[in-house]
C-alpha positions as CSV (number, residue, x, y, z in Angstrom):
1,X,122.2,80.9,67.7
2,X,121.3,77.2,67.2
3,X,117.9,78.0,68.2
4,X,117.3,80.8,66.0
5,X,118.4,78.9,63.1
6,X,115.9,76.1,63.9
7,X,112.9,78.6,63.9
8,X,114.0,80.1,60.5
9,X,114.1,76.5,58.8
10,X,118.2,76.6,58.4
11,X,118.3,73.9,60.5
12,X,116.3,71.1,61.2
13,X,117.8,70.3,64.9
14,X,120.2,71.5,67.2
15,X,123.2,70.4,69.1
16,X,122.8,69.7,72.3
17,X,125.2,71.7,74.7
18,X,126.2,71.2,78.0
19,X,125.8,74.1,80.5
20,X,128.7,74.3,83.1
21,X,127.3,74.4,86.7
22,X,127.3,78.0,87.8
23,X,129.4,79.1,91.3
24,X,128.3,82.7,91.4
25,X,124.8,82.6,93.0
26,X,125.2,85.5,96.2
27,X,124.8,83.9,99.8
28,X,124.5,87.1,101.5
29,X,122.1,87.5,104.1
30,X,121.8,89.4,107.5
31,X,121.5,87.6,110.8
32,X,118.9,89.7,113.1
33,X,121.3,91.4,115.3
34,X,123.6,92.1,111.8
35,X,120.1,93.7,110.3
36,X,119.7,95.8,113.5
37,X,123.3,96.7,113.6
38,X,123.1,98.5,110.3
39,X,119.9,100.0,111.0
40,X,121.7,102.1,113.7
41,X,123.7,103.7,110.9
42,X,121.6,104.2,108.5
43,X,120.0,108.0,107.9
44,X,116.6,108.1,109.3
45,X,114.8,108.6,106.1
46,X,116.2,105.6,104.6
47,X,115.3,103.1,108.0
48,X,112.3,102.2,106.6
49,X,112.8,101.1,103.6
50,X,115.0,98.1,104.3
51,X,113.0,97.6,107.4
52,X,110.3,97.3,104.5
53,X,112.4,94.9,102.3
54,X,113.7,93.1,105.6
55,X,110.2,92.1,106.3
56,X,108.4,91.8,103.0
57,X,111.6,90.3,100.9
58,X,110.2,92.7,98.0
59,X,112.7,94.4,95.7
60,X,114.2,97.7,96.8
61,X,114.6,99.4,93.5
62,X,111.8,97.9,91.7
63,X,109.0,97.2,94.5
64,X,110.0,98.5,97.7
65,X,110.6,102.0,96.7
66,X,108.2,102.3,94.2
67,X,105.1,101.8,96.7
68,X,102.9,104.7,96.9
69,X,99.8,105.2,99.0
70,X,97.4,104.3,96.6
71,X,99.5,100.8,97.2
72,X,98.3,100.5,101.0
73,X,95.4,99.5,102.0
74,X,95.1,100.0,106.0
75,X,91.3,99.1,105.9
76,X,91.9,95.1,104.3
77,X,95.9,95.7,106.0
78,X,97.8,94.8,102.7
79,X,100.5,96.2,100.2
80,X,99.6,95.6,96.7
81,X,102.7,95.0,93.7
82,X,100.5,96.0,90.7
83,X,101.3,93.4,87.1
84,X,103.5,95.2,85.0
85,X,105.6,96.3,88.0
86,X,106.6,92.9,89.1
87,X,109.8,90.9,87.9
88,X,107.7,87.6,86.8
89,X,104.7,90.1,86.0
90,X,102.3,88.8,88.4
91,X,100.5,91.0,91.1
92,X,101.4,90.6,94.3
93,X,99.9,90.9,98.0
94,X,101.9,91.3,101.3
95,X,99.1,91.0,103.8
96,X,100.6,93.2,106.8
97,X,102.0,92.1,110.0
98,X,102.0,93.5,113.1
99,X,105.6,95.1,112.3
100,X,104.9,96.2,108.7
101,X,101.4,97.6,109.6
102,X,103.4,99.9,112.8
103,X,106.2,101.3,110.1
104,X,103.3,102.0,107.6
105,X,101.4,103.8,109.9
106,X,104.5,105.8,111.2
107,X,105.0,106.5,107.3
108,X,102.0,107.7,106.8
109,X,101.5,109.9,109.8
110,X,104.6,112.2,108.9
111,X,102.8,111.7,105.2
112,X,99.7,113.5,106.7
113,X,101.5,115.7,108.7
114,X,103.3,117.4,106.0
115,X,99.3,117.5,103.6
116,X,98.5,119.8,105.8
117,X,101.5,121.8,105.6
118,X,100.3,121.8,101.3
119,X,103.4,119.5,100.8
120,X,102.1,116.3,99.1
121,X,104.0,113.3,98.3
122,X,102.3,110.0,97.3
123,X,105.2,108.0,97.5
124,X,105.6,105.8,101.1
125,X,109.6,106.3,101.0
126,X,110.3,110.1,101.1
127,X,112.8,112.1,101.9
128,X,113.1,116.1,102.7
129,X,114.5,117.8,100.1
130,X,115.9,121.8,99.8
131,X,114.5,123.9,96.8
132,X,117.7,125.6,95.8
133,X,120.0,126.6,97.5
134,X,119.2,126.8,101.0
135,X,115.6,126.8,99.9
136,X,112.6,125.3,102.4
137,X,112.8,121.5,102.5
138,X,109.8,119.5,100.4
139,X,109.5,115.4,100.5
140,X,110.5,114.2,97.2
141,X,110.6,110.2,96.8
142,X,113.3,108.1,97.6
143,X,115.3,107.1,93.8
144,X,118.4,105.0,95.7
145,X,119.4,104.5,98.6
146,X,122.9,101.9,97.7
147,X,125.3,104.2,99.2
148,X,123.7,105.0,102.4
149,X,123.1,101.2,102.7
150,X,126.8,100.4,102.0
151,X,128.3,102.8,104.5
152,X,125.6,102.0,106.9
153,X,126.5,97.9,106.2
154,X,130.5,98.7,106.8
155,X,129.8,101.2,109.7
156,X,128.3,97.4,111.2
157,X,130.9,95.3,110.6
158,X,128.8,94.1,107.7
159,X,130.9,95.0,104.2
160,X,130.4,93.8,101.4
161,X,126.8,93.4,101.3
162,X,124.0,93.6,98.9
163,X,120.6,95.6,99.1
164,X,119.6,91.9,97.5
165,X,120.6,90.6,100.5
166,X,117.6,92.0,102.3
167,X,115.2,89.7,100.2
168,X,117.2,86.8,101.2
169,X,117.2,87.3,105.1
170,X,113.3,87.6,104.2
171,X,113.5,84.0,103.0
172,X,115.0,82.1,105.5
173,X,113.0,84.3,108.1
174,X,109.8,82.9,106.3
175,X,110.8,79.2,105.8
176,X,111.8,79.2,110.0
177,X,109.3,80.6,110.9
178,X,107.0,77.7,109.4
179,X,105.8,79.5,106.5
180,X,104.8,77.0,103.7
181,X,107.0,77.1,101.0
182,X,104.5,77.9,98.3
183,X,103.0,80.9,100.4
184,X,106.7,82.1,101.1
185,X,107.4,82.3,97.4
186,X,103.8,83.8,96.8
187,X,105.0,86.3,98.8
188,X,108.2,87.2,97.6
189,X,107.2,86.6,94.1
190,X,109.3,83.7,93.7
191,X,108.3,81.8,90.6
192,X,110.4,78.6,90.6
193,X,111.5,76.2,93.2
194,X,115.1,76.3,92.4
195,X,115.5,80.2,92.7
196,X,113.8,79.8,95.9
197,X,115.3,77.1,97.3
198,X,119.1,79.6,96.5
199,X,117.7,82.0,98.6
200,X,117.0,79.9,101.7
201,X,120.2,79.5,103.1
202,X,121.3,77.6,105.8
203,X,123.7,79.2,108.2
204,X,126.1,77.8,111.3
205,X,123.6,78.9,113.6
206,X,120.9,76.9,111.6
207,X,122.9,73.9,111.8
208,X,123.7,74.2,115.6
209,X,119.9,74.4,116.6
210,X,119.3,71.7,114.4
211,X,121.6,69.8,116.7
212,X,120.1,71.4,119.5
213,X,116.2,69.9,118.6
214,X,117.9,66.4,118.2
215,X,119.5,66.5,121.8
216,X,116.1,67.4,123.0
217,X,114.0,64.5,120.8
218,X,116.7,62.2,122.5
219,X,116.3,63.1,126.1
């Protein structure tokens, strides 16, 4: 309010107020053998998809699901976020790895498969759909996929948890892996430090190797 009342001339300053410190920033995140637990349970059509997010640490509404084929390009092996679809507006490249480039290639075998069946979809995430009642099954993209993720996450002993969570795991993956820091928020689009830095978290098991590398450094 202050603010606008500065740039309309009703004010010549404004007050400064102090912002409380925030506690609700999510610390969710999936330990490998938590990830693969809830892949067990998930439907089959949906296992890609946070496979995708798990490795890419792309949004699953906004980037993940969105991908069509037009997005993948096998030839230079990267995935392409176009401007105006990411959050900060920037384009993005996930140049594939050896695990991405095997579930895109799975994805788009079955997407090849059913061309020449005449049953086109562009999208990467699909999912067989009836025409009618009891009508014959065509791939139609993937809108949601939050309650087969939330049943699939407390089938694992995993409630509670986020499809957001998926970018996080993706994080701390990166950073552990040795990634720079600046190339690991290139690649999940992570503008600032700070918003980055909330979704490397450490965990117990972080802690305990750290104690583990000092033993070893000692002798």
């Amino acid at each position: 309010m202050f603010t606008l009342a500065v740039r309309s001339g009703k004010l010549l300053t404004r007050p400064h107020i102090e912002l409380l410190p925030e506690h609700n920033a999510r610390q969710g995140f999936f330990e490998p053998e938590q990830l693969q637990a809830v892949l067990r349970h998930l439907p089959e059509d949906v296992r890609p998809v946070v496979e995708f997010a798990a490795l890419t640490g792309w949004r699953v509404t906004s980037e993940v699901l969105t991908r069509e084929w037009r997005h993948v390009d096998f030839q230079s092996g990267e995935v392409r976020l176009d401007r105006y679809e990411s959050k900060n507006k920037e384009p993005r490249v996930f140049v594939m790895t050896r695990e991405l480039r095997a579930l895109l290639e799975k994805q788009h075998a079955e997407h090849e498969r059913l061309k020449k069946k005449n049953q086109v979809c562009p999208s990467v995430f699909f999912r067989m759909v009836a025409l009618g009642r009891k009508g014959p099954l065509r791939p139609r993209p993937i809108k949601t996929i939050s309650k087969a993720f939330k049943t699939a996450c407390r089938k694992a002993g995993c409630p509670g948890r986020i499809l957001h969570d998926l970018r996080r795991t993706a994080v701390r993956r990166f950073v552990r892996s040795g990634i720079p820091e600046r190339v690991a928020m290139q690649l999940t689009g992570h503008k600032t430090r700070s918003v980055f830095e909330r979704y490397n978290i450490v965990s117990d098991g972080d802690l305990r190797e750290a104690a583990r590398k000092l033993d070893a450094a000692t002798g």
